[in-house]
N, C-alpha and C positions, 0 to 999 in steps of 0.2 A: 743347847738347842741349836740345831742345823738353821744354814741358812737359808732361805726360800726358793725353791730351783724350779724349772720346768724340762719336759720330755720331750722331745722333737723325735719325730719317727724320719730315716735318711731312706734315699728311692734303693737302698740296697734292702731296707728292711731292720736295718740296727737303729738299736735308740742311743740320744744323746743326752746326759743331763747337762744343762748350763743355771749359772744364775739366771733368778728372775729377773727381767729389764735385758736381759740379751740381744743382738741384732744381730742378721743374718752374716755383719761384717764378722763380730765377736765366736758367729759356729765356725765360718772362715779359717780365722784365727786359731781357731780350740782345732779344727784337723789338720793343718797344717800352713807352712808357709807359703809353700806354694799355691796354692789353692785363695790362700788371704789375697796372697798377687793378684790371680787371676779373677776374680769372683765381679760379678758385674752386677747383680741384681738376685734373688732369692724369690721363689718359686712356692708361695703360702696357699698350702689348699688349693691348689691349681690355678690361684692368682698370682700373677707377677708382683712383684713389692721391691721398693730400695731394700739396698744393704744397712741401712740405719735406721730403718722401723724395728723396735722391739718384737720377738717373736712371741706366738699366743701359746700357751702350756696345750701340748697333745695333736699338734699336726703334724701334719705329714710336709716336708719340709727339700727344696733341691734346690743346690746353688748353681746360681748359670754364669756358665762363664763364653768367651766366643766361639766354642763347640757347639752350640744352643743356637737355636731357631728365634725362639723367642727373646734372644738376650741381643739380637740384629736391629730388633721393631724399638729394645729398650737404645741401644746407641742410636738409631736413626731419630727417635724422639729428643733425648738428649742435644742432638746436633742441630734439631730445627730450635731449640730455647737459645743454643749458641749461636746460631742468623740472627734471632729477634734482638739478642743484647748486643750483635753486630750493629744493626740496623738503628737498634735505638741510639749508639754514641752517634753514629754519622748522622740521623734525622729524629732529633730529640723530639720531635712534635709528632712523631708516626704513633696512629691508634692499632692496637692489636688485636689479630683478630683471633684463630686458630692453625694451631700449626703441629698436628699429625702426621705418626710415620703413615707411608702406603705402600707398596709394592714397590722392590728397588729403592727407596729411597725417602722424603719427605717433603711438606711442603710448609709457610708462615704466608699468611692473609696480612698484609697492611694497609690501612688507611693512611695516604699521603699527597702530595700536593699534586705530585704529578708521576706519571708512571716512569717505571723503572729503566736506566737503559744498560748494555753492556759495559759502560766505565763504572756507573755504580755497581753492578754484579762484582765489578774487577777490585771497585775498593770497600767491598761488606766483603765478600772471600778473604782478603788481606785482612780484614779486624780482624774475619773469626778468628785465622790465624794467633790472632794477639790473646782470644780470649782461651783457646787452646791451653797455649804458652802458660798462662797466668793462673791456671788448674786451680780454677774458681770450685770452690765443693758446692754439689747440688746439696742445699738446706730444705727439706719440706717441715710446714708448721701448717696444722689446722687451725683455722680462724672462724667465728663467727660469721654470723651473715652481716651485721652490722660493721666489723669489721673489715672486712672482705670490702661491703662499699665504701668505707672511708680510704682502705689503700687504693683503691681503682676508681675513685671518684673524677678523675680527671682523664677517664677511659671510658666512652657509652657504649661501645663494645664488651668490651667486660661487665658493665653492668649491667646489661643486655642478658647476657650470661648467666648471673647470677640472680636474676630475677626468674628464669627457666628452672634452677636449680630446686629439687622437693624440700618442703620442711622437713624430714628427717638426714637428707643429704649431706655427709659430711661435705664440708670447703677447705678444700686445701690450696696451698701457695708452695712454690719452688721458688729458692733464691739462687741464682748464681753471682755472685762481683756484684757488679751493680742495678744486676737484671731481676726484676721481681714480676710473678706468671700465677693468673689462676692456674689451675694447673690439675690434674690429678694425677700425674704419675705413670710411673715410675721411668725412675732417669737410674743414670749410671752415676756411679760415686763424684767425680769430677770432671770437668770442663780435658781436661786434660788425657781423658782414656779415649778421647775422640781425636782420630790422628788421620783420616784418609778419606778427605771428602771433596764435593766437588760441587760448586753453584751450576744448575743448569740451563735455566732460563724463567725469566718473567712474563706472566701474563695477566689477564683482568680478569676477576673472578668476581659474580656479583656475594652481596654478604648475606652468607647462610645458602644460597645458592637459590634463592629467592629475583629472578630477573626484573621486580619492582624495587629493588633496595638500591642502594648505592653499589658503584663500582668500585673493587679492594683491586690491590696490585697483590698476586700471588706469585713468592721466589718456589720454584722448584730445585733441591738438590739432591744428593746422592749422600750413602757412609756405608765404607765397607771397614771389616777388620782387618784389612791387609793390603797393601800398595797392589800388590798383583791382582788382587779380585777387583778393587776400584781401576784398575787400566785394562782389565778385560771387560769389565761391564762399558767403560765407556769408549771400546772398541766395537760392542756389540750394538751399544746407540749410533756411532755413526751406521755399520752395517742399515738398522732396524731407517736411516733417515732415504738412503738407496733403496730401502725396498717399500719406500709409504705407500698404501694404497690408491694413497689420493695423487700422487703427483702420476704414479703408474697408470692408473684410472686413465686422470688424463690423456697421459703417453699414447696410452694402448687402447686411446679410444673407446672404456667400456662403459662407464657411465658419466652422470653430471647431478649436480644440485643448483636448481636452478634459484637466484634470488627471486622473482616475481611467481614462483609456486612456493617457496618457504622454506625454512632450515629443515632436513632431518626428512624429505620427501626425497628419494633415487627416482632420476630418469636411469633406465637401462636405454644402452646405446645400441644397436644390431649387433654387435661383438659381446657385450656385457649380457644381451638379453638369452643369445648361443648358449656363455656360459651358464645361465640362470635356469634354461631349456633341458640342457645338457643332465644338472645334478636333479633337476625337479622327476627328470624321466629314468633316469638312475634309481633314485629312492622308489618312484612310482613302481615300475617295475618289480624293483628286490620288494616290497611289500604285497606287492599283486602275489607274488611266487610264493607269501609266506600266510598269504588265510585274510589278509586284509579286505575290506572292502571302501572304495573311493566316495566318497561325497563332495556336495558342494554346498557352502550356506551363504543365508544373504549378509550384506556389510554393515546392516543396519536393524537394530530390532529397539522392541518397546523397553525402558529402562527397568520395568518391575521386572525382568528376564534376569536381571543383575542386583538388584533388590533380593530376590530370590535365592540367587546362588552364593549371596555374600559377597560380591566382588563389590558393588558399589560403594558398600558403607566402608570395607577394609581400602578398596584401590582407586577411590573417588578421584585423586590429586592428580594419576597418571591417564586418567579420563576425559577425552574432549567433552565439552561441558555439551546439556542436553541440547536439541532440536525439539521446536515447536511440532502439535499435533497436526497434522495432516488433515484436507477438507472433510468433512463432515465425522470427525473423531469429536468426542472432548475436551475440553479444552487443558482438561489438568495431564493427558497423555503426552507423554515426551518420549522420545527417539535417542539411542546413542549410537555412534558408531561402533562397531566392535574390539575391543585390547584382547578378546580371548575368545575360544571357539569353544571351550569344553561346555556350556547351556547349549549351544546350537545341537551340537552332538547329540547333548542328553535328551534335546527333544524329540530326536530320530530314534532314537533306542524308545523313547515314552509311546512311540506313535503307533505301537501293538502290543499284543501277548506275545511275551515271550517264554519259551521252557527251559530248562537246564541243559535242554539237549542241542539246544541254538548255540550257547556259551562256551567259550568266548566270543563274544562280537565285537571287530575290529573294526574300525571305522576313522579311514584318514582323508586328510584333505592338506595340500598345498595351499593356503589361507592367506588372505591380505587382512592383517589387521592394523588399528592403530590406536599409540599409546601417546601420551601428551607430554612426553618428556622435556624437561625444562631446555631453552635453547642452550645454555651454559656448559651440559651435560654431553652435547648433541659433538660426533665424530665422526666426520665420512659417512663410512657404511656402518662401522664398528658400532655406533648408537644411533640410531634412528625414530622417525616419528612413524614412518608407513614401513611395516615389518611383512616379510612374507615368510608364515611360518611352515615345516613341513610338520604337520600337528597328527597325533592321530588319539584317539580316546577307546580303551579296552575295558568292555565291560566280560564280567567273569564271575564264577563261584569261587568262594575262600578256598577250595581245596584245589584250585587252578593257578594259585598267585603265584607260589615256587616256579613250575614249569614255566610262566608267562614271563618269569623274570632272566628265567636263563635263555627263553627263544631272544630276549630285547636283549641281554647282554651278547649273545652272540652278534645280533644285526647291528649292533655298536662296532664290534669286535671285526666284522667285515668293512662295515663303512669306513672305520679309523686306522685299525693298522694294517688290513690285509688290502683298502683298494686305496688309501692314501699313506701306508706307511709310515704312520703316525704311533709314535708313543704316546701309554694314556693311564692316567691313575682313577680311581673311583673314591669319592666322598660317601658319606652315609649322612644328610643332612637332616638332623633331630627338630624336634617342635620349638615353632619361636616363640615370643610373649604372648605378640597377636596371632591369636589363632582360633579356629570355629573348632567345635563338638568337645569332647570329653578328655581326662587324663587315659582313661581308659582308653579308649576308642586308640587313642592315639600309642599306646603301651605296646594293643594289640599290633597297628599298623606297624611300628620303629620291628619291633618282634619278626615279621613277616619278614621282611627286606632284611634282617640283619641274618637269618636264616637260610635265606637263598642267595646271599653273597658267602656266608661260611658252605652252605653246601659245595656250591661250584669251586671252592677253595681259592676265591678271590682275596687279598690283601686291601683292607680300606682304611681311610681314615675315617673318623667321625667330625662332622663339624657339626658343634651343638650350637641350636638354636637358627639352624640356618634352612630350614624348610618351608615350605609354601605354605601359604595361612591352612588348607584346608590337610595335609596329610605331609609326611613326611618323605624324601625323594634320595634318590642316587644322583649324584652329579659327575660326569666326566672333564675333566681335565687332561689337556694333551698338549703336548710341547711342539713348536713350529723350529726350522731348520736352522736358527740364531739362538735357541733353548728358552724363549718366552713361551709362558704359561697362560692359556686360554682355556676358557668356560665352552664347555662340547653340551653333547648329549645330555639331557633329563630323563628320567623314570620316575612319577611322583603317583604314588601309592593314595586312594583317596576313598576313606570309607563316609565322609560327610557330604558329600554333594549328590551321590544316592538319597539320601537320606532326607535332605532337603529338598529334592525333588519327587520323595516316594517311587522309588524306580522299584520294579518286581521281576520275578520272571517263575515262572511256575517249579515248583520242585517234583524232585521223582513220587513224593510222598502226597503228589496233587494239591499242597498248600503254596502259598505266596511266600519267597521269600527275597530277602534284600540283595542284590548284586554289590561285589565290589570294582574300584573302577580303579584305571590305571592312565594317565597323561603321560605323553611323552612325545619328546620330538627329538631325534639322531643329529639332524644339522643345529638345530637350533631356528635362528633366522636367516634365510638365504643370502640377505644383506651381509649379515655379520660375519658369516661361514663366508663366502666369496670375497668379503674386505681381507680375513684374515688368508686367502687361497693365496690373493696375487701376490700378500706380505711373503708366506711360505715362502713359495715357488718362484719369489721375484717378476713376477709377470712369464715367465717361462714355464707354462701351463703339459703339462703331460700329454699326449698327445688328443686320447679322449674327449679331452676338454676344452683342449684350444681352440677359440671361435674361426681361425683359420690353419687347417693343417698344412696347407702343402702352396708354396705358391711357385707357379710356373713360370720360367723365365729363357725364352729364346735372345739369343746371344745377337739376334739382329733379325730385321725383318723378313730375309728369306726362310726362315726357320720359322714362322709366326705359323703357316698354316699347321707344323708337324707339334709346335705347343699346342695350338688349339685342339689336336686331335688327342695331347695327352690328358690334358686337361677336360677333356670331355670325358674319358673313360674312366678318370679319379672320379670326376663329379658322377658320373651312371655307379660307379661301385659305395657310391657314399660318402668319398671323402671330401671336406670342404675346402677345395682346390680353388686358388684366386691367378688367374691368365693376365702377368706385366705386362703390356703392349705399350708403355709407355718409350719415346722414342728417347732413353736413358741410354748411361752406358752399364754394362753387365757391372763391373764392380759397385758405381752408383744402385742397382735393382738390389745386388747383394746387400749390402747394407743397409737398405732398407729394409727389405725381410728381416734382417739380425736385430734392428733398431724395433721393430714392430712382435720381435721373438717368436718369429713362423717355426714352428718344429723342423719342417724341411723345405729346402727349393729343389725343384727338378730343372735342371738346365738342359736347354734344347739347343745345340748346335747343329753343324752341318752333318758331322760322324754321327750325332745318334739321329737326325732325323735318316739318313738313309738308312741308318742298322734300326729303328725303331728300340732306340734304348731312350734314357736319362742318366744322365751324370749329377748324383745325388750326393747334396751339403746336407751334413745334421747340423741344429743351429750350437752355436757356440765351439764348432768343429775346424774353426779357421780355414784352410784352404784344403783342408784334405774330406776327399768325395768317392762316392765308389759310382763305377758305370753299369747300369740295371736293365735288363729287357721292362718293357712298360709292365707287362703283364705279372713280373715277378714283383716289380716295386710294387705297384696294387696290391697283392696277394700278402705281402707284407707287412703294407700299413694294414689291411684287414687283421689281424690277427694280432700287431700290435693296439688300433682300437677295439676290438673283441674283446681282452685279455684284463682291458685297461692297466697297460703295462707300464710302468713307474720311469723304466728306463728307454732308451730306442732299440728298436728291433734291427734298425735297418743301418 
């Protein structure tokens, strides 16, 4: 009688038989040595799993090794359990909180006496060090729930935890050395396959991200698989700390967050509001030229408006909480501020008949709204509480979705790579748990979209589960000038909010039938897209855009009246020309222009005031300038702001 084996299907499509009780280490092993070497983690059914969980008879089975995407999220994990069992020799009394990979890198929550500071960073790096060295094997063991609170009973963090956890929930523990982690997984074979890491900085993080709870000290680090990739990534952080928003903000004048208005509210400053001006009339524009039509709604409506569209019961948490009724209302009527404009829309499209032959109806608006994002969350521009979005809502017939997705993938496709030069990929985000209307409904909607991105011969990924409660969307992603990845453009597909608002519009066959609808917004949030402009561009704005183009600088006060004349005829052709009359000297003026990142200075001497020229600096062009009749420079910058030209013309 043979002995009891299982079938593993490999991502080539060959089968493998192994004893029963096998681990992903043991198929390692069974294809070869090398491979045993390299293997980091096992790939079950599209779940990640250690190499030492037995594998289930009949799946489909990929070992990841540091070729793998996903085997980066597994050592970054692994390295934040190797902080916490740092952390815990040096301060045996620190409560645990959670400590997840995230983007570049990880982070571990402690509760401890007193916050963290750069000697401790300097001696929890040197443990891990030690805990490396000591190629401690990640052990997982599932436990009880009874037992689970007997190990962590001396941790109300963890039991905290484990009181969240469902009664069917498996609880598992990782061990390393002397480190014991609720935990669920998945780690790298040992303490020891982590070789290239790096402590980043400490900060306070409330627990659970709850601003009533206690204050955690949160370490930040990094883990790459390779020396070179960890000293280019933290070549590209110092870069990314010269180009911060917030300190350039400052710099350059363009906004502020004030303390006595509240965290996560932007004043725009006259330079920041330029730039705000600038992209708002941009977009206005390329959608006026493409079928759009502009609206404006109020900031404030009755909360059964939200009630209605689902957003209340689903997005209650990120909602300023309600406003009392108004004089001679009822008393049980409440008010919200707005987080979203797509009801205001809907009730403009509801407010006639409409026919088939109206449709598509396009309808955008530059929108202020706002969302109650916790203060902890709260970054510059990059996350805010008062958002201005460039929003617009397309309502349409089913047999319009295709074409309506290729006219918005184009207007992507202008606004990102062709007028900012931006590389960009596109998501396919599938239905999350929470979600409104039908499997169906939603079958149909994923089907649409996946359709008119195979049409146009776009390459996407899918990310399941990651769509917006009422329909499933496109997500753009595009990379900035350091190669960080940022959240662009939406296109969210939405046959439920019709629905729940009974929306019609007459068909050719003179019966009523349902519109589908389409959300999207190109920037995003003007906030978020202009935090991440100045990070791009380093505050060195193209010329389009820069709140000041050109500033005029005569070399001494005889030449003042022939600046003033230059500088009046920028300002008549449109360009936003600033006249130094400041009694400085010319190298002093110049550096300030460079310091403030003016695209160009026009310098007025004695030679060009009588030749009527300028002797023209591009910025970052050190001392070399060309000399321009006034009327050719104009003619210039025109066509390089026209063109919205990436590079200088002049």
């Amino acid at each position: 009688m043979s002995a009891p084996a299982i079938r593993v299907t490999l991502p080539d499509g060959s089968e493998r038989r192994l004893p029963a009780g096998s681990t992903g280490a043991d198929l390692a092993k069974a294809i070869g040595p090398g491979l045993a070497k390299a293997a980091l983690a096992v790939r079950v059914d599209g779940q990640v799993w250690d190499l030492s969980r037995p594998l289930p008879d009949r799946m489909k089975v990929a070992l990841l090794t540091d070729k793998d995407a996903q085997a980066l999220d597994v050592l970054r994990h692994s390295c934040a359990h190797v902080l916490a069992t740092a952390v815990r020799q040096l301060f045996p009394h620190a409560r645990i909180g959670f400590g997840p990979p995230i983007e570049d890198g990880f982070y571990y929550d402690f509760e401890v006496e007193r916050p963290f500071g750069p000697e401790d960073l300097e001696a929890i790096e040197k443990k891990m060090a030690e805990v490396v060295k000591a190629d401690y094997p990640f052990v997982r063991e599932e436990v009880s729930r009874a037992e689970a609170k007997q190990r962590f009973k001396d941790d109300p963090l963890k039991l905290e935890r484990i009181e969240d956890l469902g009664p069917d929930e498996v609880i598992s523990v990782y061990t390393d050395g002397p480190f014991v982690d609720l935990c669920r997984g998945p780690h790298v074979p040992s303490t020891g396959r982590i070789k290239h890491f790096k402590l980043l900085h400490a900060a306070g993080a409330y627990w659970r991200g709850d601003e009533r709870r206690q204050m955690l000290q949160r370490i930040y680090g990094t883990a790459w698989f390779s020396k070179e990739e960890l000293e280019a990534y933290l070549r590209r952080l110092e870069e990314a700390k010269k180009r911060d928003h917030r300190l350039l903000g400052k710099q350059l004048d363009l906004f502020s967050i004030q303390e006595d208005v509240g965290p996560g509210l932007v004043f725009w400053h006259p330079k920041g509001a330029m730039l705000q001006f600038q992209l708002r009339r941009f977009i206005e524009d390329t959608v006026l030229e493409r079928g759009y039509q502009l609206v404006y709604t109020p900031h404030v409506t009755r909360e059964q408006l939200f009630l209605r569209s689902g957003h209340l019961p689903l997005y209650a948490e990120n909602q300023f909480p309600a406003m009392g009724a108004g004089e001679g209302e009822a008393e049980d009527v409440r008010y919200r501020v707005k987080p979203m404009n797509c009801p205001m829309h809907i009730l403009i499209y509801a407010s006639q008949q409409r026919s088939y032959r109206d449709l598509p109806i396009r309808l955008a608006e530059v929108a202020n709204v706002y969302r109650n994002e916790r203060s902890g969350t709260l970054h510059g521009m990059l996350r805010v509480r008062g958002l201005t979005m460039d929003d617009a809502h397309i309502f349409l017939r089913e047999d319009q979705i295709e074409d309506e997705i290729f006219q918005l993938l184009d207007l992507v496709d202008l606004v990102m790579a062709r007028t900012f030069g931006l590389a960009y990929r596109l998501d396919l985000a599938t239905r999350p748990v929470k979600k409104l209307g039908s499997d169906a409904t939603w079958d149909t909607a994923e089907r649409a979209l996946e359709r008119a991105l195979e049409r146009r011969g776009i390459t996407y990924r899918v990310d399941q589960g990651g769509g917006a409660f009422y329909g499933p969307k496109i997500d753009v992603k595009f990379n900035d000038a350091i190669g960080r990845e940022w959240q662009g453009a939406t296109i969210q597909l939405d046959y439920e909010l019709p629905d729940r608002f009974q929306l019609e519009y007459t068909g050719a066959d003179n019966r009523p039938h349902r519109p589908v609808m389409i959300h999207r917004a190109i920037y995003g949030t003007l906030e978020r897209f202009c935090g991440f402009l100045i990070e791009h561009f380093a505050g060195a704005f193209p010329l389009w855009l820069s709140p000041e183009q050109v500033r005029v600088l005569p070399i001494s006060d005889d030449q003042l009246a022939a600046a003033r004349g230059v500088a009046s005829q920028l300002v008549a052709a449109g360009v936003r020309a600033h006249l130094d009359e400041r009694s400085e000297t010319l190298n002093y003026k110049i550096r300030d222009a460079e310091m403030q990142k003016v695209p160009y200075m026009a310098v007025v001497g004695q030679r060009e005031a009588e030749a009527g020229t300028v002797a023209v600096r591009g910025r970052g062009a050190g001392k070399k300038q060309v000399v321009l009749p006034v009327g050719e420079f104009v003619a210039k910058l025109g066509e390089e702001i026209r063109t919205r030209s990436l590079t200088p013309l002049v």
